[in-house]
Structure formats: structure tokens, C-alpha cells
N, C-alpha and C positions, 0 to 999 in steps of 0.2 A: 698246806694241809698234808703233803708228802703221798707218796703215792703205794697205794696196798692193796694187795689180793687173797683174795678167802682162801685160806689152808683147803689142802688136799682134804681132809674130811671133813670140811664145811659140810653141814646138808644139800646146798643147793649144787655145790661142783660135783658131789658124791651121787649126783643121782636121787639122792633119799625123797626130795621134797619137790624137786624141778618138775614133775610131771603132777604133782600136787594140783586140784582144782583153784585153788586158792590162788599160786603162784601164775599158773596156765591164764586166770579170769585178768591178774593182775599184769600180764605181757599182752593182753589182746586177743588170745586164742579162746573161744568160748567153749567149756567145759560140756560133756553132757549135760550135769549135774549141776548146780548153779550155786557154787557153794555161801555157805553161811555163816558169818560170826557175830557179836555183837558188841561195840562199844558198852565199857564196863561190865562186861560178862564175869568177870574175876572179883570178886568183893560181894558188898555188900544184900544184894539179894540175896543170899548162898546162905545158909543156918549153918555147913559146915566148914562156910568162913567166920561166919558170928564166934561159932566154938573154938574156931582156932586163933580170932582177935583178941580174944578176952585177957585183960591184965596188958594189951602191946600196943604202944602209941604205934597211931601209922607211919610217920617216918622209920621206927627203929627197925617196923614190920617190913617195911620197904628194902633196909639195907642187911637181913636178914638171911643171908642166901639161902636155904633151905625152906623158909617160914613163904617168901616171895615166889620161890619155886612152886611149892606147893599151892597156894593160893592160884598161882596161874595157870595149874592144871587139874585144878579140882573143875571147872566147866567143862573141859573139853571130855572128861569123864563124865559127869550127868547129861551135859545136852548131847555132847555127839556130834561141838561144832566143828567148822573146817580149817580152824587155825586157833591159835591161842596169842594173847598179845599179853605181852611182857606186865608183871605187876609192878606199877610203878606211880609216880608221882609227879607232876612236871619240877614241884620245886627241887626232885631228888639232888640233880647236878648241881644247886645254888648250894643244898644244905654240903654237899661234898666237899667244894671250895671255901666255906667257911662262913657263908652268910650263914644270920643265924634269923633262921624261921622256924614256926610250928605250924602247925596242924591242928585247927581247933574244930572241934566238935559243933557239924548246924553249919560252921560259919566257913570253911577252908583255909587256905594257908595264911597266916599273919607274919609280919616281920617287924624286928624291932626300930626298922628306922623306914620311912619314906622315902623317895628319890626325887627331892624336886628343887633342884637348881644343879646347873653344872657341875660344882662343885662337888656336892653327891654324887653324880655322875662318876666324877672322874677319883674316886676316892673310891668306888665301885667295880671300875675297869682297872686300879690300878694292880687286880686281883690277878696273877698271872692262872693262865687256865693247865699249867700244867701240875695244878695242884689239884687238877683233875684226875687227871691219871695216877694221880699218886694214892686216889682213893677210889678209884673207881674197881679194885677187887670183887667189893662182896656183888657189884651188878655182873661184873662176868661170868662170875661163880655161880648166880642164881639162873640165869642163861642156859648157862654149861651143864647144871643138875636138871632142867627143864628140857634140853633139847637131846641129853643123853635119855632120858625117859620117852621123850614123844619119838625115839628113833626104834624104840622097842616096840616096832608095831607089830600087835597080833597076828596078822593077815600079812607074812611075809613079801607077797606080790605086790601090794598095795603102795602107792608112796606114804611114807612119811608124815602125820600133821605138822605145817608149816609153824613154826614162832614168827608173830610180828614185833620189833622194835617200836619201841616209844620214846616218843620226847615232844615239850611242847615248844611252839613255835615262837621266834625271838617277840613280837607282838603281842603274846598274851603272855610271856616272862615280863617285861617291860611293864605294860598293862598292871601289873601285883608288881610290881616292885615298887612303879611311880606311886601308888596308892597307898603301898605298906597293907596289904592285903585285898581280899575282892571288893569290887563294887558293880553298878549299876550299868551307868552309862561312859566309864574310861576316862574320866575326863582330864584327869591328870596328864594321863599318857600323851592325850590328842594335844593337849595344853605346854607340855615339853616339847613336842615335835615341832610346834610353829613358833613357839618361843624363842627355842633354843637350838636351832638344828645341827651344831655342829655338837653339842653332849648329848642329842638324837638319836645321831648316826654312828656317835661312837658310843652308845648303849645297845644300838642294835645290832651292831656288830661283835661287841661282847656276847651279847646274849643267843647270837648265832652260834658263833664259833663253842660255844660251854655246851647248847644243844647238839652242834654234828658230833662232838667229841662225844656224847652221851648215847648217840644212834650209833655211830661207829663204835664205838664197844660193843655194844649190845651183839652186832652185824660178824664182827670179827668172832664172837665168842660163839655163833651160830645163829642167828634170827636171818632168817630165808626174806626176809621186806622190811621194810620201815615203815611208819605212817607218824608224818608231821602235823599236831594238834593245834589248829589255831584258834580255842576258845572264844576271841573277845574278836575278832581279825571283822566279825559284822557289826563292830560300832563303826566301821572308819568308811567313808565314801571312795569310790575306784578311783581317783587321783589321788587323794591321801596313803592307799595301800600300793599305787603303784610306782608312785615315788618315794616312801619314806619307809615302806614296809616290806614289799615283792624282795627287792635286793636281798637284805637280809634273810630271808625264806629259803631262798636260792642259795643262799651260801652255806643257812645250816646246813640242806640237803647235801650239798656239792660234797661235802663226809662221807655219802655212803651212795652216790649216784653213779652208776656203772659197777655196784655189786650187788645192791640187790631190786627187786622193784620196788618203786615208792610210792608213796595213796597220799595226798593231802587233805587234809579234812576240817572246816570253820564250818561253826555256828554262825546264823544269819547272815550267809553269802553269798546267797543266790544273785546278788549284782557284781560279786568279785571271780566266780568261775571261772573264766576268761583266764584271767588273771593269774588266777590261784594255777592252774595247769599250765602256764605259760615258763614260770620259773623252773620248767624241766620236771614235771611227773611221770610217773607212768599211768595213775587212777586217782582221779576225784573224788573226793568223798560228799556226796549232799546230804544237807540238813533234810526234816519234813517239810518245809515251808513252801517249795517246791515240787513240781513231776519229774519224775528221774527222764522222759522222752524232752519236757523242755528245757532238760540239765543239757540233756544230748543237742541241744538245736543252740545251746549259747556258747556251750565252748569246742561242739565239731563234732562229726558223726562218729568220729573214730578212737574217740577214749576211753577206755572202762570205765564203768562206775563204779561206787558203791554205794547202799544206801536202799529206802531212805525212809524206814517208818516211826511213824508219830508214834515216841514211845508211850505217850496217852491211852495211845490204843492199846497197849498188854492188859490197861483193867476192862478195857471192855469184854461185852459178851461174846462167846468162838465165833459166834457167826457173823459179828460185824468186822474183826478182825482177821476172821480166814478173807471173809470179801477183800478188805485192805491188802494181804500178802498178796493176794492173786495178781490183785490188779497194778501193784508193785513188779512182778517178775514180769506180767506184760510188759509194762511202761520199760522196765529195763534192755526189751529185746532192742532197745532205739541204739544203744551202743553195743560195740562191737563183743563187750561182755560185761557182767555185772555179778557183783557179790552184794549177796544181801545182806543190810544191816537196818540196826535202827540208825532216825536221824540224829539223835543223841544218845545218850550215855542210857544205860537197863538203870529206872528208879528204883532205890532200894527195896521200897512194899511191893515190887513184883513177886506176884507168884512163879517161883522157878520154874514148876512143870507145864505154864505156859508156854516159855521158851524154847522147854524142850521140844512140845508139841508143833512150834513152828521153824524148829529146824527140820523136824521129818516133813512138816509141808512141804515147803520151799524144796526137800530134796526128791520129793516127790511128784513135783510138776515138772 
């Protein structure tokens, strides 16, 4: 993986973002202020993402640097959140190297071909990942345009809004690939893994390495943290993810681990925390399905959080929802600091000024 340190004007060596609430909640040190961002805050809720989609499949919009730039800080502009996270894709780095997927409309990313026998496997991996790098331009560039603008901050004294990196985790790249687009219950995936463990482990390790290479750009080109996306990571039982999945986790990260902090974050995993922060994080990410105090008592008192409301609740009424915030930042003092998010992704039909209105809560208690 060769070994690399953030340039002198990184944000975070530069001082710009290191004092940042974000980055400070994301090392342990609990902020005054309890900062707040949202999974999928950049996209679809946004009418003045709708205006600037129109006529741009999402991938192109992806690899767009200017169009990607801007999408990712059209939030941090309306709500007034505490970091912005990169606009992207998990399939971005598959479409880079040359798989060929789309992006369909309702339904998420499809591909032309399945993966389901070794064979596929290994016609898959025989994909060298430095045809990564050889396209990974327009993602540095739209970084670069993104973290030159959040460095223009108004309030000279102030640090910095942090960028976080994205990429998704080799498990739910696996998960779409064995399937040839989403599904339900992974069965494919889980179905490859006991089947066939040796084009298993040499999938997941492809799909490692294409993800750290996609967080280390992001990292180098200026994103102050990372956070690794494990969408599907709660179909699998904790001997299944700790043998056949954790490894490979751990090795996307191991790309960008001792440069910036890292958050891990899976859908229905409240059995896997443990786990999930064991392959070397700095912050957890929890789902709703859980209390961020009994996040704190499964995997140790002393890990940030982040997280974790039912994004359900944006259509409810203020008052049932401000109760939910509240009682979120409580639940959160159980760890040593916590950044607030939803447990999932902001659903499209949200009402924006919703969100905005709970970021000034949240920075207001």
C-alpha cells in the first residue's frame, strides 16, 4: 500500500480543520458544540440539486468535478452543517476501472454481468487496480474545488468545514456485484462466501484494495476523515463478518488509517459493533434500530459515536422529533463524544428546512 503523508497544505496539518468540531468529536475530544452532519445530505432532498441534475445521469454527475463539487456544498450552505461528505457513488471506483454499471432510476446501481462462480471472480480481479489511478483525476479535482472553497471561511478565527471521504465497504461492493445489482436479503454474496471461499477472499480483497485506493485520493487531495459505508454488512451474522468480512474492512481502511480519522458505518449492525470498531476506527457510526448509550455499553465506553435518528422521523410533527433529537444528544453523552446524524441516508421527500432546523437544535443544546 506504500506509505504517504498529507502535504503541507492539507487542511488537517495546516491547522485549517484539526480544531474543527467534527474532526475534535471524531479523535475523542468532546466539542462544546455537538456537531452535526447527515448521511445523504448532498443530493436528492435539495430542489437546488434537482435544478442542477436535470438532463445528468448520476454517474457522469459523479465524475464531474465541478458539478460533484458543487452538489457537495450546496448543504453545508443551506443547513449550516459541520462537515460536508464527498458526492459520490460506492459504484464510482468499479465504473473507473472499467466495470460497466449504471445507475437506474427507483432501482440503484445495475451491472451487466453477475459474479457467481469463481471463475467470474477471478476474470473480475484480474482487473489491475492501477487503472485506478489512472482515472481517478476528475475525483481529486472535485475534492480539490470543494476543499479550496470550504477553506474560504468567512469567520477567519473559526476552523475550517471539515470534508469527509467516502467509499463503500468491500461487503456491500461484493453484495452488487455477486447479485448484478441490489437486492433484498444478499444471498448471493453469503452463498459465494461458503461455497467458494478461496474467489471469496480473493473478491474481497479486490474490492478492498479499489475502496482504500478511492478513500486515499479523496484523503490526499484534502478530505480531513473518511467514513467506510457498509450498506448490506447487517445481512451477515458476527462469525460470518468476522471471518470473511472484518479482514477485508480493515484493509480498505488501512489506505488512509494514521491520516485522517475514520467513522464506520453499517446498516442493521447493531450485533456487529464490536466488530465493526475493532478493524481499527476512530468512530462508529449506528443505525436507528438501536440507543447510541447501548451502542456505548457493546463496543466500550470510550468510542465516539455517531448517529443515530430514524430518518422516519423528519416527516413527523416538530414536536415529536425535537423530543427524538434531545433525547439522541442525551443518549450520546454515554460516549466520550458524538456527532449527530441520521441512522440512514436524508429520504428524498424531506423537507429541507426540516434539517436545517435540526441542525440549529442539536447546536443549540
Amino acid at each position: 500500500m506504500g506509505h504517504v503523508e498529507l502535504d503541507a497544505q492539507h487542511p488537517l496539518t495546516s491547522g485549517l480543520t484539526s480544531g474543527s468540531r467534527l474532526v475534535r468529536a471524531y479523535r475523542g475530544d468532546r466539542p462544546p458544540v455537538t456537531p452535526v452532519w447527515f448521511m445523504r445530505q448532498a443530493g436528492r432532498s435539495l430542489p437546488e440539486y434537482r435544478d442542477l441534475r436535470v438532463g445528468t445521469r448520476m454517474l457522469d454527475a459523479c465524475l464531474d468535478p465541478a458539478l460533484a463539487s458543487e452538489i457537495t456544498l450546496q448543504p453545508i450552505r443551506r443547513h449550516g452543517v459541520d462537515a460536508g461528505i464527498f458526492f459520490s457513488d460506492i459504484v464510482v471506483p468499479l465504473r473507473l476501472v472499467g466495470v460497466a454499471v449504471d445507475i437506474v432510476a427507483g432501482r440503484g446501481p445495475v451491472f451487466d454481468k453477475a459474479l457467481r462462480t469463481g471463475a467470474d471472480v477471478a476474470e473480475l480481479t484480474s482487473i489491475d487496480l492501477d487503472r485506478l489511478d489512472e482515472g481517478i483525476a476528475p475525483i481529486s479535482e472535485a475534492v480539490g474545488l470543494t476543499v479550496a472553497e470550504l477553506n474560504e471561511r468567512p469567520n477567519g478565527d473559526s476552523p475550517a468545514t471539515p470534508l469527509i471521504g467516502f467509499a463503500g465497504a468491500p461487503f456491500t461492493l461484493a453484495a452488487y456485484l455477486t447479485e448484478g445489482g441490489p437486492s433484498k436479503d444478499h444471498l448471493a454474496a453469503r452463498t459465494l462466501m461458503h461455497a467458494d471461499p478461496g474467489a471469496w477472499a480473493a473478491l474481497m480483497e479486490w474490492c478492498a484494495d479499489l475502496s482504500g485506493r478511492f478513500l486515499r485520493a479523496q484523503v490526499l487531495a484534502g478530505a480531513s476523515a473518511a467514513q467506510l459505508f457498509d450498506s448490506w454488512a447487517g445481512a451477515l451474522s458476527l462469525a460470518d463478518y468476522e471471518r470473511h468480512v472484518a479482514p477485508a474492512s480493515q484493509r480498505a481502511l488501512s489506505w488512509v488509517t494514521g491520516l485522517v480519522p475514520t467513522v464506520h458505518f453499517g446498516v442493521g449492525t447493531g450485533e456487529l459493533l464490536g466488530a465493526m470498531h475493532a478493524i481499527g476506527v476512530n468512530a462508529v457510526g449506528v443505525d436507528y434500530r438501536i440507543p447510541l448509550d447501548e451502542a456505548a455499553r457493546r463496543i466500550g465506553a470510550a468510542v465516539p459515536l455517531q448517529g443515530n435518528l430514524d430518518p422516519a422521523l423528519l416527516g413527523a410533527p416538530w414536536e415529536v422529533l425535537e423530543a427524538a433529537v434531545r433525547r439522541i444528544v442525551d443518549e450520546g453523552r454515554a460516549a466520550p463524544a458524538h456527532v449527530f446524524n441520521l441512522g440512514h441516508g436524508v429520504p428524498p421527500e424531506t423537507d429541507p428546512a426540516v434539517l436545517t432546523r435540526i441542525v440549529e437544535l442539536v447546536h443549540s443544546l
